[in-house]
C-alpha positions in Angstrom: 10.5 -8.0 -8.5 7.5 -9.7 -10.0 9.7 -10.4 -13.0 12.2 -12.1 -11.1 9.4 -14.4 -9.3 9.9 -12.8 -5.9 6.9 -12.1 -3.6 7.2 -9.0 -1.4 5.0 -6.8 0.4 4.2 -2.8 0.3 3.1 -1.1 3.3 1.3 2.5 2.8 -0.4 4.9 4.7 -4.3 5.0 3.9 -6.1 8.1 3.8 -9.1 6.4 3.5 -8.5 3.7 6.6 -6.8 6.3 8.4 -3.5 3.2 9.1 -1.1 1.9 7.2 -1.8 -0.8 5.3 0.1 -4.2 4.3 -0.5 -5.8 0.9 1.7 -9.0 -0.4 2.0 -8.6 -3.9 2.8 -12.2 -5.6 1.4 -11.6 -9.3 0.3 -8.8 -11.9 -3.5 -9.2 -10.1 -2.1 -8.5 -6.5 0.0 -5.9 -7.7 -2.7 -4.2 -9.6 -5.4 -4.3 -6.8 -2.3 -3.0 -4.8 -1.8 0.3 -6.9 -5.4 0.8 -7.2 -6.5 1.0 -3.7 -3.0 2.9 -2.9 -4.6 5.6 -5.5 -8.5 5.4 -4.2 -6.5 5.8 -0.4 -4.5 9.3 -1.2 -6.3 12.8 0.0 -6.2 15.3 -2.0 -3.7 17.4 0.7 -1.7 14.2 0.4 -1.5 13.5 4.0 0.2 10.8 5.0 0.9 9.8 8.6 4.7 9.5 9.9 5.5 5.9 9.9 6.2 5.7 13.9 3.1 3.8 14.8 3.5 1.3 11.9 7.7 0.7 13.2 6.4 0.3 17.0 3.5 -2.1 15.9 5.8 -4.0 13.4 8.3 -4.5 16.3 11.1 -6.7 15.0 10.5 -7.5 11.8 13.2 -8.9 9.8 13.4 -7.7 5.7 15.6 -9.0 3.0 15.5 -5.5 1.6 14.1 -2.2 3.1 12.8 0.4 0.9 11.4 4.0 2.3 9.9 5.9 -0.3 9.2 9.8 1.0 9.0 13.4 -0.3 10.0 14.7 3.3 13.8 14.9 4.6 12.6 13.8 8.5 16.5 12.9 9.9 15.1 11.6 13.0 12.6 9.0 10.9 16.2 8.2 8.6 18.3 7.4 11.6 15.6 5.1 12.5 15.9 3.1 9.7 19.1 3.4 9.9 19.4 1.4 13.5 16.6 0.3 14.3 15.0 -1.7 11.2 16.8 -5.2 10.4 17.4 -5.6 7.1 19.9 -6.6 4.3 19.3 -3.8 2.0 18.1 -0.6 3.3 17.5 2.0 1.0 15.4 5.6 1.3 13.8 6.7 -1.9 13.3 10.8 -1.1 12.4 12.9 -3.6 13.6 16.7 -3.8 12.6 19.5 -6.3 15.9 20.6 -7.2 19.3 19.5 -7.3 20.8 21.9 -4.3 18.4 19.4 -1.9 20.8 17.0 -2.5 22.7 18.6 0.2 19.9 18.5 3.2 19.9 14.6 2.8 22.5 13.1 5.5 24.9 10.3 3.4 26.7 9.5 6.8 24.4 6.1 7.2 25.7 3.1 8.2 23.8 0.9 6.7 21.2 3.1 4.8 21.5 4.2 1.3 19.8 7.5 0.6 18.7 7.8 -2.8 17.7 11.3 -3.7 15.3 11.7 -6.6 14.5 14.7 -8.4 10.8 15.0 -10.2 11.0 14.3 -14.0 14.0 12.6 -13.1 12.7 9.2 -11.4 14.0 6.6 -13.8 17.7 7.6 -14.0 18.0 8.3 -10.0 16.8 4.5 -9.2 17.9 3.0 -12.2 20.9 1.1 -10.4 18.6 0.8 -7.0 19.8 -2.8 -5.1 16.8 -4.6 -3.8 
């Protein structure tokens, strides 16, 4: 995105903070105090906090493109999205550990595209990702 000049903003849950946390990333500086504080913010169980309070207190937020990026298949949180969240592009990143979790992901969105991602495999499951 920073390659093609476009300013966006990543929203993460911080350990640290205990909230999730909004950062605008417009150049390599932003981007790179962005990825260091998201690492300094993880715990080492990897908690993270479902993303309900962050929806209710972002109310109706408009997005050019949506991106959810999770390693657990909640349906409830993905029909959400799905709905609820006004956006152009929406797309949920969720990684699985094998290839039969394809199946537990739901592809009968309306407007969300499910991407599933298996580890070691990143690259070539987002390769063709619109944003």
């Amino acid at each position: 995105m920073l390659e093609n000049e476009r300013v966006h903003t990543i929203v993460y849950y911080s350990y640290r903070e205990k909230e999730f946390v909004n950062r605008t990333i417009s150049g390599i500086d932003t981007l790179s105090a962005a990825v260091n504080e998201l690492i300094q913010s993880l715990s080492d169980d990897l908690y993270a906090a479902v993303p309900d309070d962050f929806f209710a207190a972002s109310g109706n937020s408009s997005y050019t493109s949506f991106t959810f990026i999770t390693a657990e298949i909640n349906e409830k949180l993905l029909e959400y999205i799905d709905e609820e969240v006004d956006a152009d592009i929406k797309n949920a990143v969720i990684t699985v550990k094998t290839p039969d979790d394809y199946g537990r992901i739901n592809s009968s969105f309306s407007s969300l595209n499910p991407i599933p991602v298996i580890i070691g495999r990143i690259t070539s499951s987002i390769k063709d990702i619109e944003l």
